[in-house]
C-alpha positions as CSV (number, residue, x, y, z in Angstrom):
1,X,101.2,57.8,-51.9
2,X,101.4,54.7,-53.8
3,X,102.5,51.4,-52.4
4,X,104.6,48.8,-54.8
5,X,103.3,45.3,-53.6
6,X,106.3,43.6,-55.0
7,X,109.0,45.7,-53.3
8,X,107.3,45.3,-49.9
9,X,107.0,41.6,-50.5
10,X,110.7,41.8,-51.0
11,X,111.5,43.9,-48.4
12,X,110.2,41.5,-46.5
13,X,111.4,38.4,-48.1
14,X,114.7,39.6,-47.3
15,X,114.1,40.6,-44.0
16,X,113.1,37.0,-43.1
17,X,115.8,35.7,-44.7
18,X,118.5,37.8,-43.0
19,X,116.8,37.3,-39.7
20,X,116.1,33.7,-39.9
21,X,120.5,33.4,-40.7
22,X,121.3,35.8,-37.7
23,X,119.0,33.7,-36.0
24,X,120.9,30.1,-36.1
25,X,124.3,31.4,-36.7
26,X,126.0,30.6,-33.8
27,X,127.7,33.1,-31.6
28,X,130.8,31.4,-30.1
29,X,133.7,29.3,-31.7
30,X,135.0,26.7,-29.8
31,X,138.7,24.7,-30.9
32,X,138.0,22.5,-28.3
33,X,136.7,19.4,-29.7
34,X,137.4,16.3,-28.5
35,X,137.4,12.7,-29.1
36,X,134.6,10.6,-27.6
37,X,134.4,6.7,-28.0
38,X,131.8,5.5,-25.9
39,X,129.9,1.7,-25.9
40,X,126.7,1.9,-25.5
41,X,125.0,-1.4,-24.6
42,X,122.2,-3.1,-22.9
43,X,122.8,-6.7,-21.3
44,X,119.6,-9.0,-21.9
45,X,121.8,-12.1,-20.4
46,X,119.7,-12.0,-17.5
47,X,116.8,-12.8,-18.4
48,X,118.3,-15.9,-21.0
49,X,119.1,-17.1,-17.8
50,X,115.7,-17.0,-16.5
51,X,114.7,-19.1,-19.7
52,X,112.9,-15.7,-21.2
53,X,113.8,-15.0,-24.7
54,X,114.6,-11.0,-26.0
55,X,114.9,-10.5,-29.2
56,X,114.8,-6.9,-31.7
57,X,114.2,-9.1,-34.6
58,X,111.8,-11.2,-35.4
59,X,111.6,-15.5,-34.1
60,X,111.1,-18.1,-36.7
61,X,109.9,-20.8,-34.7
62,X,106.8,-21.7,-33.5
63,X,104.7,-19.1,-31.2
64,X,101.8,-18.0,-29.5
65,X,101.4,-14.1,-29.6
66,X,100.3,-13.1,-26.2
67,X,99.9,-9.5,-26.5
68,X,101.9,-5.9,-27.6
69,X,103.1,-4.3,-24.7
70,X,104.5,-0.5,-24.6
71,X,105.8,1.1,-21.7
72,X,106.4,4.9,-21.6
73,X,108.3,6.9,-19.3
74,X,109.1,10.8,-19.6
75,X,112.4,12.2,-17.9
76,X,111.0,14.9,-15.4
77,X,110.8,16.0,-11.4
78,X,109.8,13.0,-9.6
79,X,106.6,13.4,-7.4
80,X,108.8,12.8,-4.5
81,X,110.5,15.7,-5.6
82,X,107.8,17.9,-6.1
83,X,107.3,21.3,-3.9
84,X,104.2,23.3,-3.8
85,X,104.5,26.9,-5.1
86,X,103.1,28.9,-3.3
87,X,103.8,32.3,-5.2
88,X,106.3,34.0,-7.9
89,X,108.3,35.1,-5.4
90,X,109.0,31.6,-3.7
91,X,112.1,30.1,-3.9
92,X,110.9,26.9,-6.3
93,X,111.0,29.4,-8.9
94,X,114.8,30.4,-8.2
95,X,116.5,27.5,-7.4
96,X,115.6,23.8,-10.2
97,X,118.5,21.9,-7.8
98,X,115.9,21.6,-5.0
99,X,113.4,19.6,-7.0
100,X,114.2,15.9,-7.5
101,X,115.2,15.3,-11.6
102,X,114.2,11.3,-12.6
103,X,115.8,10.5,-15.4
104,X,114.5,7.1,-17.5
105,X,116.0,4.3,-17.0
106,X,116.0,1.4,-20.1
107,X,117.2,-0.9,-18.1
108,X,114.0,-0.6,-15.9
109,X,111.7,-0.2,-18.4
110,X,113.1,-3.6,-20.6
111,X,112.7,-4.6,-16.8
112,X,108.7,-3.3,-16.7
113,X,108.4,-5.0,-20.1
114,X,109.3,-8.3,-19.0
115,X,107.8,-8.5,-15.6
116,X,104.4,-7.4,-17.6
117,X,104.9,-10.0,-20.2
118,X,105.9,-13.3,-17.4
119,X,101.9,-11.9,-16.1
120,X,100.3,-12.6,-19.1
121,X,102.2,-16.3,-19.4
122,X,104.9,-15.3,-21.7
123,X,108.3,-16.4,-21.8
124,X,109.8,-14.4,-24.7
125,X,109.6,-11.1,-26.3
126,X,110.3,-10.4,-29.5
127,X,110.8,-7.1,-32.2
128,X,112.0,-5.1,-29.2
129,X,111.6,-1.5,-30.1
130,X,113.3,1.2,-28.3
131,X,112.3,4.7,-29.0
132,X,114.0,8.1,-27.8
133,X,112.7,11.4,-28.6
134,X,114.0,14.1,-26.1
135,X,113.0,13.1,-23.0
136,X,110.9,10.7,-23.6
137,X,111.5,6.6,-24.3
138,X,108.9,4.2,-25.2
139,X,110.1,0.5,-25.4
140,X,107.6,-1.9,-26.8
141,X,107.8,-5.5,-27.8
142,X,105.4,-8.6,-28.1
143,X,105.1,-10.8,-26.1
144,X,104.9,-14.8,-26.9
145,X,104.8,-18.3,-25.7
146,X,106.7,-20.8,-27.3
């Protein structure tokens, strides 16, 4: 019995290719779709009034850098909310609602930032960077005396 390489390869080429469409096609159709307008914003006024300065960008004036600071924080069950499992058949496994889900706060972390940075003798930060991937957000900034 002779095998043809290319008609295998092609076989299988299309294969993939047909499985790879069923794959991401989507298997409902939904006509209802609607409108969302939303503001999103986070209010630094706070802290002006504390006489610390925030800013994404960065600050022409005169500074002293004190140091990069990055804080992390991952959306998960909070330890609080954590229960031992005991085996497969325990009801942790069953039931997510019983644990405690901690979602990150920016607010808090822009919060973390600043109280780290007023530590080191800073009274500004400046290129504030806000990262979200998933469930994760990094914020991270520098920190500087003026």
């Amino acid at each position: 019995m002779k095998f043809d390489n290319k008609n295998i390869i092609r076989k299988i080429g299309l294969f993939f290719t047909f499985s790879t469409i069923f794959f991401f096609s989507g298997c409902t159709v939904t006509n209802d779709i609607s409108y969302q307008e939303r503001i999103v914003g986070i209010d630094l006024s706070k802290y002006s009034q504390q006489g610390f300065f925030i800013t994404t960008g960065d600050f022409a004036g005169d500074y002293t850098s004190v140091s990069i600071i990055q804080v992390n924080c991952r959306s998960g069950i909070s330890p609080e909310g954590k229960q031992e499992k005991k085996s497969y058949e325990d009801e942790i496994y069953r039931d997510r609602t019983s644990q405690k889900y901690k979602y990150c706060d920016i607010d808090q972390l822009i919060d973390t930032l600043v109280s780290d940075a007023k530590s080191k003798g800073a009274n500004g930060l400046i290129n504030l960077k806000i990262d979200h991937y998933l469930q994760d957000i990094t914020v991270t900034g520098l920190a500087i005396k003026n």
